[in-house]
Phi, psi and omega in degrees: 000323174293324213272319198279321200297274185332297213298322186297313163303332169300339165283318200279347180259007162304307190268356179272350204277303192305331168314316173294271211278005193281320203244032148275318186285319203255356184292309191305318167298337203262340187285327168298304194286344153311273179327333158287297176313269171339303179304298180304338182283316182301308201283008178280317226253294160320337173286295176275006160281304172344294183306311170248034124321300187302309191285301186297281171328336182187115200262351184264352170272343176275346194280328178297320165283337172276332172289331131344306184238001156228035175031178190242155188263122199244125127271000000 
């Protein structure tokens, strides 16, 4: 019964030091990737005010750009 008592604890503090060293080493990947992830939205999100500024104003320069980049369907 001591034997069981001791191991579960050697796991858990087995499992706090990799925790500890899993989001010391990799925290710094997941905050870049936060940090990207954010930037894309704004730039998602600015991209289509953009756009539909372009669409309300001139509706044959937004057809144009939409056919630029997401090409057109020839049947």
């Amino acid at each position: 019964m001591l034997r069981t008592i001791f191991m579960i604890g050697l796991f858990a503090v087995g499992g706090l030091f990799l925790l500890k060293l899993f989001f010391g080493v990799f925290g710094v990947f997941f905050a870049l990737l936060l940090t990207l992830l954010k930037m894309a939205i704004w730039v998602a999100i600015v991209g289509a005010a953009i756009y539909l500024v372009i669409r309300i104003l001139s509706p044959d320069t937004a057809r144009r750009l939409r056919e630029r980049w997401s090409g057109t369907t020839t049947m």
